[in-house]
N, CA, C and O of each residue as an XYZ file, in Angstrom:
692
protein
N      79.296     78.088    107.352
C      78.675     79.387    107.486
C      79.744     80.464    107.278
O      80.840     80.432    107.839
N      79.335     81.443    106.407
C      80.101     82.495    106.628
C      80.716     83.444    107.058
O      79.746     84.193    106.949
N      81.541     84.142    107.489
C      81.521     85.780    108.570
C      81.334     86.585    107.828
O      82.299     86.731    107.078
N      80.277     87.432    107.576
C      80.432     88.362    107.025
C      79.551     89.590    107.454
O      78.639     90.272    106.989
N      80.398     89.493    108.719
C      80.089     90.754    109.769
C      81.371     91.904    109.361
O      82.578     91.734    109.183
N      80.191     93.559    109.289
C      81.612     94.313    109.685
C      82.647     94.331    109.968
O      82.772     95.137    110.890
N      83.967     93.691    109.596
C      85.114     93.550    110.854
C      86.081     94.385    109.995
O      86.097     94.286    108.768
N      87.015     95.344    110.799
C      88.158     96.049    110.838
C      88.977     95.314    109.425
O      88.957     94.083    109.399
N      89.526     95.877    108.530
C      90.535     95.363    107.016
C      89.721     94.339    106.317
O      90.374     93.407    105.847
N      88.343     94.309    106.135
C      88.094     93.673    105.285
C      87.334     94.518    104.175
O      86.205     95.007    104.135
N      88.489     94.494    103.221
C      88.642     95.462    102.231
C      87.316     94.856    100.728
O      87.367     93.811    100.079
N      86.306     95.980    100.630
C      86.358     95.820     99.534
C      86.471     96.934     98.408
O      86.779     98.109     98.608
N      86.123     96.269     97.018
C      86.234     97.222     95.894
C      85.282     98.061     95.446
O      84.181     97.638     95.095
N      85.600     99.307     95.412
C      84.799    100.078     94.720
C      84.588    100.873     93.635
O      83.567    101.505     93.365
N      85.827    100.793     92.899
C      86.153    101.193     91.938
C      87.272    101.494     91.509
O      88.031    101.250     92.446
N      87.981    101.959     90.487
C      89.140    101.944     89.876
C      89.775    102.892     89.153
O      89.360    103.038     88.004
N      90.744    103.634     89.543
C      91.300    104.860     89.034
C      91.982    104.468     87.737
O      92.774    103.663     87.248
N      91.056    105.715     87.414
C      91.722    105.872     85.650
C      92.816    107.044     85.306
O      93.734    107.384     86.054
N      92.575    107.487     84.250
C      93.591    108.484     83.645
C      94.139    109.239     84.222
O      94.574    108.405     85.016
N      94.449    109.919     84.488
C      94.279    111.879     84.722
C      93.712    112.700     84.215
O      93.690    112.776     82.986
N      92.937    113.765     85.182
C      92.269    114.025     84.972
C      92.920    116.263     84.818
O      92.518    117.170     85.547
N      93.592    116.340     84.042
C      93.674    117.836     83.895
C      95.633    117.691     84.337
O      96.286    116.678     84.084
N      96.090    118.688     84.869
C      97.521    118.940     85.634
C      97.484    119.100     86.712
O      98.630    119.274     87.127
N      96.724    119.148     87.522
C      96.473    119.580     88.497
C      96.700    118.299     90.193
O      96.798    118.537     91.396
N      96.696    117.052     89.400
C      96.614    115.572     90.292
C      95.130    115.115     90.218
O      94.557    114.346     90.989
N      94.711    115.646     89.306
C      92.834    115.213     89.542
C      92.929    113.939     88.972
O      93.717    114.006     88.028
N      92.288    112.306     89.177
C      92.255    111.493     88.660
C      90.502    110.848     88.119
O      89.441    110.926     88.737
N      90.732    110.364     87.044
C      89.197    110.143     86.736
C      89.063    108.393     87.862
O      89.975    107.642     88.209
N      87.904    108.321     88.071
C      87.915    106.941     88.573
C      86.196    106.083     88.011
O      84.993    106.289     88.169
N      86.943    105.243     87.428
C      85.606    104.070     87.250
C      84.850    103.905     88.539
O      85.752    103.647     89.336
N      83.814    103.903     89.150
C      83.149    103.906     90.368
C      81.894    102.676     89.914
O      81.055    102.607     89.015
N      82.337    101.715     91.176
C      80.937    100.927     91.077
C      80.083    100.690     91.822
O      79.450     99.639     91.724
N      79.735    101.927     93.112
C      78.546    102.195     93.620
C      77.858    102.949     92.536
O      78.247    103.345     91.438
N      76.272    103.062     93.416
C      75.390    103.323     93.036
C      74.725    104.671     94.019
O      74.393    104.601     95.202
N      74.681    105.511     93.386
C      75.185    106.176     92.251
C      76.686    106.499     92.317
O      77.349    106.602     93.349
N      77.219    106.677     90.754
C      78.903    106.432     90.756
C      79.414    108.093     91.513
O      80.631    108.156     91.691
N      78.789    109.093     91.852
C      79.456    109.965     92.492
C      79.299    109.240     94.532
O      79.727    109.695     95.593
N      78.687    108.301     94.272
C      78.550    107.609     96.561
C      79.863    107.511     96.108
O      80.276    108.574     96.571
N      81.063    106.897     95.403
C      82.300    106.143     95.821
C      82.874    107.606     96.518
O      83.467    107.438     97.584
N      82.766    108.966     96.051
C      83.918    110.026     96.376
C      83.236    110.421     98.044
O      83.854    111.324     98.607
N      82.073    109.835     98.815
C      81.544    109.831     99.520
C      82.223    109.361    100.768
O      82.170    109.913    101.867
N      82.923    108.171    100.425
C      83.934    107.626    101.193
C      85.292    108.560    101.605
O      86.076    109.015    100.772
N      85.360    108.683    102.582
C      86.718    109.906    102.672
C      88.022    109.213    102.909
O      88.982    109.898    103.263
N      88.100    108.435    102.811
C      89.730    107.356    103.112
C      89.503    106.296    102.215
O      88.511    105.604    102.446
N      90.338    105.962    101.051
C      90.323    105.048    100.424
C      91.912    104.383    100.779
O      92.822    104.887    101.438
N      91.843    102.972    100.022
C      93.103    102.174    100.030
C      93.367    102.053     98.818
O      92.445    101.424     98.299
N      94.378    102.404     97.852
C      94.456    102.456     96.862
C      95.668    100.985     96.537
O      96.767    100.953     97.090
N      95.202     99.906     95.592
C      96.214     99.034     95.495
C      96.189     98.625     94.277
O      95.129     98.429     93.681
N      97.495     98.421     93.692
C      98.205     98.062     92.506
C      99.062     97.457     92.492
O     100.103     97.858     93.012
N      98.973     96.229     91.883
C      99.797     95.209     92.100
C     100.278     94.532     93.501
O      99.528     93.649     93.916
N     101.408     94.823     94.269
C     102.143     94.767     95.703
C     102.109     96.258     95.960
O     102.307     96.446     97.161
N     101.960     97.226     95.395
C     101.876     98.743     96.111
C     100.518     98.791     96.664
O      99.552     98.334     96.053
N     100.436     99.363     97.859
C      99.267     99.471     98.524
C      99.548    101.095     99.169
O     100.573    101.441     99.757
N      98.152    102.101     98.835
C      98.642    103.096     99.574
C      97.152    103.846     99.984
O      96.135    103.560     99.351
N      97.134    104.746    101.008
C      96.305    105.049    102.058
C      95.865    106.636    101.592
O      96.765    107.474    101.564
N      94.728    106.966    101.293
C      94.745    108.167    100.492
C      93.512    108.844    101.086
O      92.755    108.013    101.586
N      93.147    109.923    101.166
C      92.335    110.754    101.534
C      91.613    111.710    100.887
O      91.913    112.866    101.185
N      90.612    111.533     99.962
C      89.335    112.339     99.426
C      89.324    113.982     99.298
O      88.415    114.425    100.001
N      89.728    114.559     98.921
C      89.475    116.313     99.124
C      88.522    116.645     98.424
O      87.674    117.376     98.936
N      88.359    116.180     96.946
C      87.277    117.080     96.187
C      86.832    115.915     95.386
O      87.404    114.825     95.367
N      86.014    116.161     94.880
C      85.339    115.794     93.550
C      84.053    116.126     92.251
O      82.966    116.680     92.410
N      84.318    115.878     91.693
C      83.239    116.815     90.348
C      83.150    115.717     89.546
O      83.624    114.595     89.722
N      82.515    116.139     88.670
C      81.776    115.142     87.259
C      82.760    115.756     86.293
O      83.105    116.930     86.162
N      83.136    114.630     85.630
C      83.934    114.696     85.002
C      83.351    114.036     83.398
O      83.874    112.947     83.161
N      82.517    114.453     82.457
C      82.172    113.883     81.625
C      81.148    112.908     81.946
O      80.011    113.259     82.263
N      81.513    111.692     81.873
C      80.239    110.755     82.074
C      81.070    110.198     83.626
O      80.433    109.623     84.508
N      82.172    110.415     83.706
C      82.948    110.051     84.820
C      82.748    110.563     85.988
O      81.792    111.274     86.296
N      83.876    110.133     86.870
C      83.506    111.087     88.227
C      85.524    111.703     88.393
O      86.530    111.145     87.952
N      85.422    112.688     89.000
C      87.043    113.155     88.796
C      87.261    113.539     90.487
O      86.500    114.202     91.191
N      88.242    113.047     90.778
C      88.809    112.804     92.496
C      89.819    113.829     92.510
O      90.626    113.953     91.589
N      89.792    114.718     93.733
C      91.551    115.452     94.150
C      91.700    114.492     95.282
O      90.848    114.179     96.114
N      93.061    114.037     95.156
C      93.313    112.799     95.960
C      94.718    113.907     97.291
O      95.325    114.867     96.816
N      94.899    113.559     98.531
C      95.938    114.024     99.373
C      97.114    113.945     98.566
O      97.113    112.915     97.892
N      97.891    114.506     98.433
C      99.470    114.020     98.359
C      99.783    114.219     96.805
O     100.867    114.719     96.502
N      99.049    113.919     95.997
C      98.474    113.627     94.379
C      98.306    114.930     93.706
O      97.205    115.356     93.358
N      99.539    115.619     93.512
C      99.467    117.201     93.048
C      99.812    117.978     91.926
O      99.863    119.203     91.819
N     100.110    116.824     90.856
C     100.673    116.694     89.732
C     100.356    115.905     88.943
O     100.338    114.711     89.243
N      99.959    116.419     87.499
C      99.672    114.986     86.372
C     100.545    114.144     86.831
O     100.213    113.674     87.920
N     101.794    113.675     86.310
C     102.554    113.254     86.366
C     102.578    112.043     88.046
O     103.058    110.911     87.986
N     102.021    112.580     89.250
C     101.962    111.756     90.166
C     100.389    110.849     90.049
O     100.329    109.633     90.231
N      99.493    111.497     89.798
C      98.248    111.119     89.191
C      98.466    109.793     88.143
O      98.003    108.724     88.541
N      99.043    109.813     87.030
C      99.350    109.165     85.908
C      99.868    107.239     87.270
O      99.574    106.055     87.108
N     100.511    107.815     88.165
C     101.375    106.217     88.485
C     100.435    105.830     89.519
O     100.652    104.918     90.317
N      99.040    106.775     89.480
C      98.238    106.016     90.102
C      96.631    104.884     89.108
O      95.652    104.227     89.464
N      97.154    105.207     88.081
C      96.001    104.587     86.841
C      96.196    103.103     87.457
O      97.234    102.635     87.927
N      94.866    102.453     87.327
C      95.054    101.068     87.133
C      94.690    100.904     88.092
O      93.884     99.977     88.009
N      94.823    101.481     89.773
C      94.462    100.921     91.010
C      93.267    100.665     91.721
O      92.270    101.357     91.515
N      93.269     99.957     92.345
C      91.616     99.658     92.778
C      91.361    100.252     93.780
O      92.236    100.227     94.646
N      90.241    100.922     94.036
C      89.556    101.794     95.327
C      88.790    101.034     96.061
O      87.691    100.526     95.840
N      89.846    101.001     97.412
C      89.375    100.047     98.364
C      88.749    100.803     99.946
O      89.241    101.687    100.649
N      87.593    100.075    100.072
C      87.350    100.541    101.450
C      86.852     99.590    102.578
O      86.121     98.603    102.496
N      87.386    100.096    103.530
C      86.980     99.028    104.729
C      85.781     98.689    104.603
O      85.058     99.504    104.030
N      85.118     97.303    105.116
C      83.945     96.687    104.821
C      82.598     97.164    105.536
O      81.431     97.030    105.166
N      83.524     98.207    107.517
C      82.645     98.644    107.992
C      82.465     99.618    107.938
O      81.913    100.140    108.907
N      82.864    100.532    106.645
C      82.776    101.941    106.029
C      81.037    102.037    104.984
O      80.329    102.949    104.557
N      81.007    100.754    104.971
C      79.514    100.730    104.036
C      78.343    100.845    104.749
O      78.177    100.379    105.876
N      77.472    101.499    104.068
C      75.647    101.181    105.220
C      75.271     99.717    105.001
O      75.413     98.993    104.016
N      74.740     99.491    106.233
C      73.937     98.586    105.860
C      72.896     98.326    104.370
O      72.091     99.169    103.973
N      73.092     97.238    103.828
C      72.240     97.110    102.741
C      70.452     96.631    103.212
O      70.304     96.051    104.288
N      69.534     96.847    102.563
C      68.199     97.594    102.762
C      67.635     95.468    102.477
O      68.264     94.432    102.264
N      66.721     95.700    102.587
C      66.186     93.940    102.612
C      66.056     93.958    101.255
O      65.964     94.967    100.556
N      66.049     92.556    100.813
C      66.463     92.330     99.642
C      67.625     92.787     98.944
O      67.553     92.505     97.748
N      68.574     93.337     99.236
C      69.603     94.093     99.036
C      70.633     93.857     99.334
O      70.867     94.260    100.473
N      71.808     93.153     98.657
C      73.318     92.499     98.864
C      74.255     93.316     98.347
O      74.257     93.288     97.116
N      75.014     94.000     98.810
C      76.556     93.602     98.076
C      76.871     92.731     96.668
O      76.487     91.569     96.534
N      77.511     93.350     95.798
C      77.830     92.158     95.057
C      79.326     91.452     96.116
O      79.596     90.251     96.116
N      79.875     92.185     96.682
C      80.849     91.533     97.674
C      80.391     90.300     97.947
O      80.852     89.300     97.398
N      79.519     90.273     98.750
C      78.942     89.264     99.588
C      78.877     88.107     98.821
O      79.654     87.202     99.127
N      78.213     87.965     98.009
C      77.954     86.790     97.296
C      79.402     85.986     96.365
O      79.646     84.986     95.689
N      79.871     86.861     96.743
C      81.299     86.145     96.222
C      81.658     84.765     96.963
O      81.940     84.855     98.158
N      81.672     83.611     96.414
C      81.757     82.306     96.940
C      80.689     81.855     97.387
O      80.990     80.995     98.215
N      79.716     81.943     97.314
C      78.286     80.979     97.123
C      78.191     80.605     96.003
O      78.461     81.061     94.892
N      77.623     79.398     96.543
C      77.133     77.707     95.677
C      75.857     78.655     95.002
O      75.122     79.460     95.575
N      75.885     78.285     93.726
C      74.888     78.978     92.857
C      73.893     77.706     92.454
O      74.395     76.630     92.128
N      73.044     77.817     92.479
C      71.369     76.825     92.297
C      70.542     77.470     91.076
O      70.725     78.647     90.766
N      69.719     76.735     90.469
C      68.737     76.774     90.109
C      67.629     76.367     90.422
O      67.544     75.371     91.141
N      66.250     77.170     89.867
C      65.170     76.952     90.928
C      64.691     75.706     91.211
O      63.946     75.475     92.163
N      65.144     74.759     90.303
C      65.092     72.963     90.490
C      66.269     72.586     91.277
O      66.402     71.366     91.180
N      67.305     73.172     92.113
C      68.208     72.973     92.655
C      69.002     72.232     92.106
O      69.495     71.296     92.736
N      69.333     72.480     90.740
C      70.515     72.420     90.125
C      71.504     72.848     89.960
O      71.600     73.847     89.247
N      72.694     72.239     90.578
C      73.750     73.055     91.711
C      74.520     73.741     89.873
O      74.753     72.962     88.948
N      74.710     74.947     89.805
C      75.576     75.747     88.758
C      77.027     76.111     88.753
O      77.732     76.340     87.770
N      77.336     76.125     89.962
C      78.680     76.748     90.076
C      78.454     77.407     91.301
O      77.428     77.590     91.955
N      79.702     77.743     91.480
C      80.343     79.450     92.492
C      80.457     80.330     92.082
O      80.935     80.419     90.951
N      80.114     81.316     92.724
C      79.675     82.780     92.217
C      81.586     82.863     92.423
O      82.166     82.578     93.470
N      82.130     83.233     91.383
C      83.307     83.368     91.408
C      83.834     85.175     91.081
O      84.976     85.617     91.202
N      82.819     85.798     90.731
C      83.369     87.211     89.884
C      81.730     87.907     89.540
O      80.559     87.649     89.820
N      82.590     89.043     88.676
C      81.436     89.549     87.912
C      81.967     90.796     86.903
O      83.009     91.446     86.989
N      80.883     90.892     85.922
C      81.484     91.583     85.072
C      80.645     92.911     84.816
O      79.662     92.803     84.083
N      80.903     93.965     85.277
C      80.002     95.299     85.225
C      80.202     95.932     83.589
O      81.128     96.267     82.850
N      78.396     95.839     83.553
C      78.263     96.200     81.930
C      77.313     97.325     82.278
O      76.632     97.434     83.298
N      77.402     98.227     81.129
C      76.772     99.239     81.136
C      75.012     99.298     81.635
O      74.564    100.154     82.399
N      74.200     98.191     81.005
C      73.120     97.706     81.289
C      72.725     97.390     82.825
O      71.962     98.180     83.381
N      73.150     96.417     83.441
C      73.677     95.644     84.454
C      74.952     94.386     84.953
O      75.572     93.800     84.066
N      75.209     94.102     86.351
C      76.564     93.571     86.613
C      75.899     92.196     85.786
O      74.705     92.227     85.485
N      76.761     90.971     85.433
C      76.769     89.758     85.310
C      77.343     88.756     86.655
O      78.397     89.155     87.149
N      76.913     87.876     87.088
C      77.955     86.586     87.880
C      78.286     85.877     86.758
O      77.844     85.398     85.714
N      79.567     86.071     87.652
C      80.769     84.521     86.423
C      80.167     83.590     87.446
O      80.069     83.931     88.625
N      79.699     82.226     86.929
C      79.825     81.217     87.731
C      80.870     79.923     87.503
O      81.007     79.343     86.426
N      81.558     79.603     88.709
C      82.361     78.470     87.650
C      82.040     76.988     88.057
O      81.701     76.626     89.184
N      82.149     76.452     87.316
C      82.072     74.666     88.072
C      83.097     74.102     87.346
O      82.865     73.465     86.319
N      84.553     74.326     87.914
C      85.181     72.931     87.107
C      85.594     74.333     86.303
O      85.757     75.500     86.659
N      85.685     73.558     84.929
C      86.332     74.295     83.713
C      84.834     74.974     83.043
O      84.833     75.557     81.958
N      83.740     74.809     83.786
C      82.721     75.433     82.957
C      82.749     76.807     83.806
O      83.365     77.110     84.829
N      81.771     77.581     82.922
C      81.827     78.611     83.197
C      80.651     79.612     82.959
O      80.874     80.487     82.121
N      79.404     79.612     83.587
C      78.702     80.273     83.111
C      78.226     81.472     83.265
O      78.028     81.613     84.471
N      77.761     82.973     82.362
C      77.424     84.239     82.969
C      75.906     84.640     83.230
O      75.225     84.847     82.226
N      75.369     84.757     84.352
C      74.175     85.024     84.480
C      73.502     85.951     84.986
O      72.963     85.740     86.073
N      73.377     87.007     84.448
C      72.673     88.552     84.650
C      71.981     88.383     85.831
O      71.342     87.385     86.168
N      72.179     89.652     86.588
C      72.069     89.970     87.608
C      70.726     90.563     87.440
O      71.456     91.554     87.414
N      69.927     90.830     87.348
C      68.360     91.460     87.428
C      67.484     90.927     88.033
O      67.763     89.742     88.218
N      66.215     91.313     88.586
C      65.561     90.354     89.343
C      64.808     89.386     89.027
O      64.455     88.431     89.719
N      64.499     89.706     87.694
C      64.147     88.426     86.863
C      64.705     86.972     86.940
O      64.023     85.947     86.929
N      66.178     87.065     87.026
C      67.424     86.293     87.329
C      67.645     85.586     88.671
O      67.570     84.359     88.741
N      68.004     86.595     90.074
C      68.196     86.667     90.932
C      67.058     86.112     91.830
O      66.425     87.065     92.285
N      66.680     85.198     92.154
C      65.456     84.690     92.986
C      65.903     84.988     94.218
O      65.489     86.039     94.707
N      66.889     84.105     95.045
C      67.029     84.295     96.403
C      68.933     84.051     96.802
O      69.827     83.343     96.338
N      68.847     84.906     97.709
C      70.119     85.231     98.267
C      69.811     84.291    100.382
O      68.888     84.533    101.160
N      70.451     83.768    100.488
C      70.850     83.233    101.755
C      72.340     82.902    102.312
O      72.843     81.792    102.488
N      72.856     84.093    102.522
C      74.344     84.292    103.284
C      74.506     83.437    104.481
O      75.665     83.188    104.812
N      73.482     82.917    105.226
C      74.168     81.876    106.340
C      74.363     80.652    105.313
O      75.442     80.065    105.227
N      73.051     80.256    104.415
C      73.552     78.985    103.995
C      74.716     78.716    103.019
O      75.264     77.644    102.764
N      75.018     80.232    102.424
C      76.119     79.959    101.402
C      75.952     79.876    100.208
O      76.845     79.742     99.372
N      74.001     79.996     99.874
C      73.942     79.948     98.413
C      73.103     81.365     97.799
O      72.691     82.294     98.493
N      72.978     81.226     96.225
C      72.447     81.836     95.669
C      71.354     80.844     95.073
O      71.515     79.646     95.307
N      70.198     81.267     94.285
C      68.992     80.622     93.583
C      69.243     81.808     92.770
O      69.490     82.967     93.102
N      69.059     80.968     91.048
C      68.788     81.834     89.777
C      67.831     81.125     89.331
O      67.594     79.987     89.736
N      67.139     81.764     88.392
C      66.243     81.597     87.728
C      67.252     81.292     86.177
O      67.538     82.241     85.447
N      67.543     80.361     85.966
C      68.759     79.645     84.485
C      68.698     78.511     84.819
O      68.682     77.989     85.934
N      68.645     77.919     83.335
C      68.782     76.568     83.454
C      70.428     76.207     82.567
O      71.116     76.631     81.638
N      70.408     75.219     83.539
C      72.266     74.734     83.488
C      72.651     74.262     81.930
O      73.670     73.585     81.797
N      71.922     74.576     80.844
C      72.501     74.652     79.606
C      72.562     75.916     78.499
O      72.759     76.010     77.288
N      72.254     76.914     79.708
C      72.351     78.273     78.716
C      73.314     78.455     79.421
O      74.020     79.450     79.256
């Protein structure tokens, strides 16, 4: 069974700082809530890159093109902005609302045994890949590897005590 209760540093991702955004320290950030302006919603992020890990605080934000554009604490200069590209926007796990019934996290499902509706075991939800359309699960078994769209067409049933997922795919697509 899993824990995946609220608890204190259990960090997840929410998106990912990009470019710079002007001279000013504004940074653009990839956001993968829904909708992509909830991530600037969060007022304390954890920003980590590589072994640098750093603790940052929210001041402003605007639309930035199709983007979303952050004034980050401390971050007051292109130039300091720029050595923050690449990092992932992290937030504590009990910083999120509760999700609504029928309604997961893609967090969550990270490491469940993936099924088909004949209980044909597929893999572990190992990843996922956010496409413009909708996210994908990587599933892996072994050296296989399969991607299976996330929509509800797809998605039959989610059960976090038992550890699995049910898709609607059959184990040769």
């Amino acid at each position: 069974m899993r824990d995946l209760t609220a608890r204190p540093g259990a960090a997840v991702v929410l998106g990912r700082v990009g470019a710079p955004f002007g001279v000013q320290g504004w940074v653009k950030v990839t956001s993968y809530t829904e909708p992509a302006a909830g991530i600037a919603s969060y007022p304390r992020w954890t920003l980590v890159r590589g072994d640098e890990v750093r603790q940052v605080r929210v001041l402003d934000s605007k639309r930035a093109g199709q983007s979303i554009a952050v004034r980050l604490e401390g971050v007051e200069t292109r130039e300091a902005a720029q050595t923050l590209t690449g990092a992932e926007v992290q937030v504590d796990r009990s910083a999120l609302p509760a999700p609504g019934p029928q309604e997961h996290y893609l967090h969550d499902l990270l490491g469940l045994e993936a099924f088909n509706r004949d209980g044909v075991r597929l893999g572990q939800v190992d990843g996922f890949i956010e496409l413009p359309v909708h996210p994908v699960a990587v599933l892996k078994d072994g050296k296989l590897e399969r991607l299976v769209p996330l929509v509800r067409e797809r998605l039959l049933a989610v059960d976090l005590q038992a550890g699995r997922v049910t898709f609607d795919w059959h184990p040769d697509d």
